[in-house]
KOLROTOR-532560 format. One record per atom (N, C-alpha, C): x negated, y, z negated. Coordinates in steps of 0.02 Angstrom, whole numbers, plus 32768, in hexadecimal, padded with zeros to 4 digits. Example, Ala and Ser with C-alpha at 12.3 -4.5 7.8 and 13.67 -1.06 7.14 Angstrom:
BEGIN
7D6C7EE47E7A7D997F1F7E7A7D6C7F5B7E7A7D7E7F907E9E7D547FCB7E9B7D7B80027E76
//
This chain:
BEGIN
82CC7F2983EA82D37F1183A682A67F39837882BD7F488347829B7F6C830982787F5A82E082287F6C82E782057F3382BB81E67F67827E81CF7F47824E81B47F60821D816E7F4381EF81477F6A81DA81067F4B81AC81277F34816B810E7F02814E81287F04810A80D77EEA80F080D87F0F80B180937EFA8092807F7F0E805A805F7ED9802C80527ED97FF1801B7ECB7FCB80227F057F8F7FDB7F057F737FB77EBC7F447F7B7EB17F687F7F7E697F5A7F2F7E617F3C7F0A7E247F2C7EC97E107EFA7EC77E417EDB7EF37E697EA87EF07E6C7E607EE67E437E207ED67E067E287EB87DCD7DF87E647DF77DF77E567DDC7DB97E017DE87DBB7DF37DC97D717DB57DA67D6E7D957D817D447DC67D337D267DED7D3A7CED7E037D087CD57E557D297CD37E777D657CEB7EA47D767CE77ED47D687D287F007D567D397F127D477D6A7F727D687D827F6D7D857DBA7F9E7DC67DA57FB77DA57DF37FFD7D997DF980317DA17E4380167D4F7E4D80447D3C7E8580377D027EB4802E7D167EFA7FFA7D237F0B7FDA7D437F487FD97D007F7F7FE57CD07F787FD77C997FA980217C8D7FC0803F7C8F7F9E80A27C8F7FAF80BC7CBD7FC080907D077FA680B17D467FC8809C7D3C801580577D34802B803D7D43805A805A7D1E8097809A7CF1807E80B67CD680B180EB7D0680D580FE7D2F80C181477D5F80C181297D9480D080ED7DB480D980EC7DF980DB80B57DF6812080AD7E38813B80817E3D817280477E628165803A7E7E81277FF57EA581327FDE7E9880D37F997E8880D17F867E8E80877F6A7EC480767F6B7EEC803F7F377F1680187F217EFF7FFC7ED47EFC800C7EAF7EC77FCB7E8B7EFA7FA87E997EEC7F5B7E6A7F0E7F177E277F177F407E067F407F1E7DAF7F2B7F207D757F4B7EF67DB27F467EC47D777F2C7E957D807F647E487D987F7C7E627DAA7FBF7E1C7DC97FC87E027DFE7FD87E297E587FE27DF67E587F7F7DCF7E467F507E077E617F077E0B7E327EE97E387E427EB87E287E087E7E7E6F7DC97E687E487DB07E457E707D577E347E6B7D477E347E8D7CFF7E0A7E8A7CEC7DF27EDE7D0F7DB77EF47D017D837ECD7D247D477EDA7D787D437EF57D9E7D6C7EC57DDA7D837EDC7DDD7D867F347DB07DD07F2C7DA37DEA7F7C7DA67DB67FB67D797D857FB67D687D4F7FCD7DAD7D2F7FE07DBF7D0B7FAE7DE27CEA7F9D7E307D0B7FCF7E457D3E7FC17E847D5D7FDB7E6A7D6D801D7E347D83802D7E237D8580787E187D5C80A47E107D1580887E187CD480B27E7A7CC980B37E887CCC80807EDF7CBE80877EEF7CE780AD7EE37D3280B57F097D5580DF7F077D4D812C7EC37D2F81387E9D7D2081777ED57CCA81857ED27CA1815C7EFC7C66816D7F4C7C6A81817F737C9C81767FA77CB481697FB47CEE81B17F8E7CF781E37F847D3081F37F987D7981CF7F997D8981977FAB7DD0817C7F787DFE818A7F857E3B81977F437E7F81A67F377E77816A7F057E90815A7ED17E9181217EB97ED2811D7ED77F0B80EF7EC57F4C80DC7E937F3E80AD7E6B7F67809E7E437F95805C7E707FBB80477E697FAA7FF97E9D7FB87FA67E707FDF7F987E55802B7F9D7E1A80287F6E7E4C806C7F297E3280667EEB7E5B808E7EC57E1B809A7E917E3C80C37E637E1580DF7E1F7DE4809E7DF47DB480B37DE27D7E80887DC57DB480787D7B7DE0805D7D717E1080647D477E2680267D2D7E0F80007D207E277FBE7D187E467FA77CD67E5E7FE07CB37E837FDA7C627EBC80077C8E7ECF80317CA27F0180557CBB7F2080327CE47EF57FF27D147F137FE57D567EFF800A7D8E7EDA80457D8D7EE1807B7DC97F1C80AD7DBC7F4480A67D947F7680D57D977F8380FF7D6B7F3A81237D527F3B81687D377F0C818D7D557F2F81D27D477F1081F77D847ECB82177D567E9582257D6B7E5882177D6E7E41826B7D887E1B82957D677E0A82C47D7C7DC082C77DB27DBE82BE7DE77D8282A37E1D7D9082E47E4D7D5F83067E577D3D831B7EAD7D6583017EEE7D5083137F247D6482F87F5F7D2282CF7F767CF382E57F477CAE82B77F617CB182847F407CB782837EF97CE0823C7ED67CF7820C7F027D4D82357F297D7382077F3B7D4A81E87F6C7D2582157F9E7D1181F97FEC7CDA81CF7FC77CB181E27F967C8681967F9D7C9F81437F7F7CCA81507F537CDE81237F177D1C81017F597D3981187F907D57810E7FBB7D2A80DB7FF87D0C80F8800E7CCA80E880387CAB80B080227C9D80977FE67C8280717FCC7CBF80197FAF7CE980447FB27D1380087FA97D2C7FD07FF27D3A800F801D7D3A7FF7804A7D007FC980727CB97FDD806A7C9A7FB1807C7C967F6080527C9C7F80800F7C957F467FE57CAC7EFC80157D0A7F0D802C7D407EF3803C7D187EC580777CF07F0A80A27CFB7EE280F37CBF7EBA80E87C8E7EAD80AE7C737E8180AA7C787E4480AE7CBE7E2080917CD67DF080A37CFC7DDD80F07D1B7E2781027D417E1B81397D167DF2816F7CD77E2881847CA57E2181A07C8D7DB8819A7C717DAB81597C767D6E81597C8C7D38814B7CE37D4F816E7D0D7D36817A7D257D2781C47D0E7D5B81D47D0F7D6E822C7D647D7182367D727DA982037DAF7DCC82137DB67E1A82197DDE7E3782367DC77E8282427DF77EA181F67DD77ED881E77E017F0E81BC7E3E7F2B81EE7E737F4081BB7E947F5A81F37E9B7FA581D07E9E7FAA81957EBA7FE181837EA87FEC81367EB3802E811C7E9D805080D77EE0806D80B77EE5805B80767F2B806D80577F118075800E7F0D80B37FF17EE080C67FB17F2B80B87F8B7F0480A17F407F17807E7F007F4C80C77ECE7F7E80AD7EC67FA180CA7E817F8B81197E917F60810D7E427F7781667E3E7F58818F7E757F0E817A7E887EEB81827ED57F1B81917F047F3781747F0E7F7381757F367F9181B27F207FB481B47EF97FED81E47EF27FD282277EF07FAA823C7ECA7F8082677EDC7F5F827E7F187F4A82637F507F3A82777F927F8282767FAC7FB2825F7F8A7FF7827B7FB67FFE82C67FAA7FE982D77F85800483307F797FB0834E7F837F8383427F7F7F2E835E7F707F2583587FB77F1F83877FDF7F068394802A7EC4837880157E9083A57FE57E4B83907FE47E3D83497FCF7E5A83257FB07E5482D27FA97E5D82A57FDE7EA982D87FF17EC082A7802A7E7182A480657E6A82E380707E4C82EE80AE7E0882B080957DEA82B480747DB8829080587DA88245805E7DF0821D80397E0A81EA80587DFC81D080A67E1E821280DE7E278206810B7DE181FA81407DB9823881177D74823E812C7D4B81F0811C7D4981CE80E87D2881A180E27D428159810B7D7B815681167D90812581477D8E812B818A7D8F817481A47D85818981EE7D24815D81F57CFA819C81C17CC2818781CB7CA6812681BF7CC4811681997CB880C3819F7CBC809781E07D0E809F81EA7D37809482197D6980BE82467D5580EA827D7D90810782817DC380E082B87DBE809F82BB7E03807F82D27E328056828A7E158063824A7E48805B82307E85808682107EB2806882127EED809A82017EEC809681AF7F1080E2819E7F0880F8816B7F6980F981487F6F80DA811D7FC080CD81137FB2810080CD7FFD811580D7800681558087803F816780A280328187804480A0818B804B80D081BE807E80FE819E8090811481D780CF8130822A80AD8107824780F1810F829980E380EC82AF80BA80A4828380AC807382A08084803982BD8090801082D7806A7FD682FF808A7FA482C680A37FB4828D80817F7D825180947FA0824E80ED7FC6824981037FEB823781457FBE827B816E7FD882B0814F7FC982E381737F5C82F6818F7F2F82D3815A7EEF82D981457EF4829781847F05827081877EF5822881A87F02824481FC7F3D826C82067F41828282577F1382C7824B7EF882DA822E7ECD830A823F7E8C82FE82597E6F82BA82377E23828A82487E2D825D82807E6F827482867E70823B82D77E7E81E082D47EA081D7828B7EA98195826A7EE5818F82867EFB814E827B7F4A8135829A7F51812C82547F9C8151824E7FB4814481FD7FE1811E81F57FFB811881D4803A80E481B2806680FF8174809E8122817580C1813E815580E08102813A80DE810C80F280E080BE80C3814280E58097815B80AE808D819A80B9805B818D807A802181A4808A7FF281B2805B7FCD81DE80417FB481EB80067FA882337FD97FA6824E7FDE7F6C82217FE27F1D823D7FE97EE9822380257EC78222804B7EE18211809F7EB4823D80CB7ECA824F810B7EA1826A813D7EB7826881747ECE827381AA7EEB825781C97F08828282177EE78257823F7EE28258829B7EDD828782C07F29829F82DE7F0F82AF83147F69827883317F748249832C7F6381FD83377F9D81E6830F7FBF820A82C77FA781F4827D7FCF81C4826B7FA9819482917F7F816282587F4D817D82287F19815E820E7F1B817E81C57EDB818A81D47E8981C681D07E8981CA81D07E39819281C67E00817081E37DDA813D81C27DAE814A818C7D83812C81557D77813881387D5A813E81397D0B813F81707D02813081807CBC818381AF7CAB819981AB7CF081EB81D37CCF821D818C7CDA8250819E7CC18284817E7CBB82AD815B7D0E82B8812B7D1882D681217D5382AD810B7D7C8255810E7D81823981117DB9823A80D67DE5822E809C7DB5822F80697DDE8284804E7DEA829780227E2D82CA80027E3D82BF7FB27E1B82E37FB07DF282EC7F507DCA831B7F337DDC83437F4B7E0B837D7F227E2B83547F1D7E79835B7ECF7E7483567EC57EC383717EC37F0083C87EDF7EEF83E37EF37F1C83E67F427F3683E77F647EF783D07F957EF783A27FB07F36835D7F9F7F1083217F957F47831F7F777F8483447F4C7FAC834B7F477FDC837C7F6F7FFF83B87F937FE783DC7FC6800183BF8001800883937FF97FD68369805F8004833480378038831D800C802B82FB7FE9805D83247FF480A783427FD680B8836D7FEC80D683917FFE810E8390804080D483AE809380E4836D80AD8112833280A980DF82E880B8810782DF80B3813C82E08067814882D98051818282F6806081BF8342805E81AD837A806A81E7838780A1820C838D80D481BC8393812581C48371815E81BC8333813781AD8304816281A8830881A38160833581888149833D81AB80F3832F818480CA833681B28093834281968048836681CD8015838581A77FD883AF81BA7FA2836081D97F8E836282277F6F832A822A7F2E835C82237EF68334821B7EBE835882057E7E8389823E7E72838A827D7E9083AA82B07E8C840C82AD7EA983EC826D7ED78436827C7F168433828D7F45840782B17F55840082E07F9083D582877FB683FA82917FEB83EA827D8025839A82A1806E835D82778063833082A080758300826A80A782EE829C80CC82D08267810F828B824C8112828E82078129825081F78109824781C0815A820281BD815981E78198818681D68159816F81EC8121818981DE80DB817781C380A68195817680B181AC814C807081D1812B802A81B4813D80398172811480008150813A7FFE810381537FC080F081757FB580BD813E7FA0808081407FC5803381147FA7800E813C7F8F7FDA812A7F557FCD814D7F317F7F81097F227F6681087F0E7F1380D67F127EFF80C67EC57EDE809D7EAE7EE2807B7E797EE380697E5F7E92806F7E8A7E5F806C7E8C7E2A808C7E707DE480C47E717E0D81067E607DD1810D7E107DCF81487DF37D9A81587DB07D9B81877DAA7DD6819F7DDA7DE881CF7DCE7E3381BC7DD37E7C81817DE67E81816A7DF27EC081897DD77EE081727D8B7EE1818D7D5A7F0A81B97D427F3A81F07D487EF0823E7D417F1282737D867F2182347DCB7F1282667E157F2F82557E027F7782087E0C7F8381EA7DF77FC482077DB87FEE82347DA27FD182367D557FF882917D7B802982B37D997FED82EA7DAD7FE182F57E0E802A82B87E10801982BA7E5D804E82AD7E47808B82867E2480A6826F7DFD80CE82A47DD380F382D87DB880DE830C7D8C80ED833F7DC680F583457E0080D483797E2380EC835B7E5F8133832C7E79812583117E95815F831F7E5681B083087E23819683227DFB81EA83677DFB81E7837E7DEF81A183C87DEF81CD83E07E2F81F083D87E6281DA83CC7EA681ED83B87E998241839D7E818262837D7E79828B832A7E8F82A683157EA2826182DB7ED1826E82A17E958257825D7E9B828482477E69828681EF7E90826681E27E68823F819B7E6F8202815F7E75825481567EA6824581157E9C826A80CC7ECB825D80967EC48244805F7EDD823080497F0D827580367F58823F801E7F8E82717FDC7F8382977FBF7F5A82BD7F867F5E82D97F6A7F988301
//
């Protein structure tokens, strides 16, 4: 039987602002990214989503992204590779502070927005990234977008990776993600998004916005935790993946 990660970016609430339903998602999905503290999150947040994820059994990643909290994390940010590895390094501990006294283990590291997208093409970021999670932890796995330099930096340090797809974005014939800043990028139909979902899954492709048909590796499904729909896309992908016969299961 064909199983799959599904997992979503989650304690993006912080102070008096309050963003997604993280306690209803966390029923449907198998692995969390929790904020920590920059792009989104607090401490309390932290806390707070790291006891739910622990009640729920969900893996519990480190979110760590750009000190960016008017952008979201999702502008790209001119930083070093020493930038990334410490501002990386540091988030992540932030995280396992709670894990720790929670007496739940970390499982894994999945960098924020533009962080992200950027170590998908930046060997020297990626590698950086990879370096600061090997040295923390090197039994946790390192998830990034498939066929990226982050994938490639993560099997070089000897990390177990996780080639990530996403359910409502589009994709380039290089396999990187549409920017959000062009036309088309995101998927707003939720049938839509569950048919390249899929395709991913099944056949190991995807449509780029081009047509062209291009191969993509799919271990871990991401929907995003953010929107007024989370909920019921997540409730909706989730119900068609089993019927599918493919069964949710977190990368340990």
């Amino acid at each position: 039987m064909k199983t799959i990660d599904l997992n979503c970016d989650l304690g993006e609430s912080f102070g008096g602002y309050k963003i997604g339903n993280d306690k209803q998602v966390l029923l449907h999905i198998s692995s969390a990214n929790i904020a920590c503290g920059f792009h989104a999150g607090d401490p309390h947040v932290m806390n707070q989503t790291v006891q739910l994820a622990k009640k729920y059994g969900v893996a519990i990643g480190a979110h760590p992204g750009f000190q960016d909290l008017a952008g979201f994390g999702r502008r790209a940010i001119a930083v070093s590779p020493t930038d990334v590895y410490d501002l990386v390094l540091y988030q992540i501990g932030a995280l396992t502070a709670f894990t720790q006294v929670h007496d739940v283990k970390l499982s894994h590291v999945k960098p924020h927005g533009a962080l992200y997208n950027m170590a998908a093409v930046d060997s020297n970021l990626a590698e950086a990234i990879a370096r600061a999670t090997v040295n923390f932890d090197r039994s946790l796995a390192l998830y990034g977008l498939a066929g990226s330099k982050l994938i490639e930096a993560g099997e070089k340090y000897g990390l177990k990776t996780v080639s990530e797809v996403f359910a409502d974005r589009t994709y380039q014939p290089d396999g990187t993600l549409t920017p959000r800043n062009q036309p088309n990028a995101i998927i707003h139909d939720s049938n839509d998004a569950i048919r390249q979902v899929l395709q991913m899954v099944k056949e190991q492709t995807v449509q780029a916005i081009t047509g062209e048909v291009i191969p993509i590796k799919a271990e871990s499904i991401c929907v995003h935790g953010d929107n007024s729909h989370a909920l019921q896309f997540v409730q909706e992908l989730r119900h068609a993946l089993t019927k599918e016969g493919i069964t949710i299961k977190a990368i340990r």
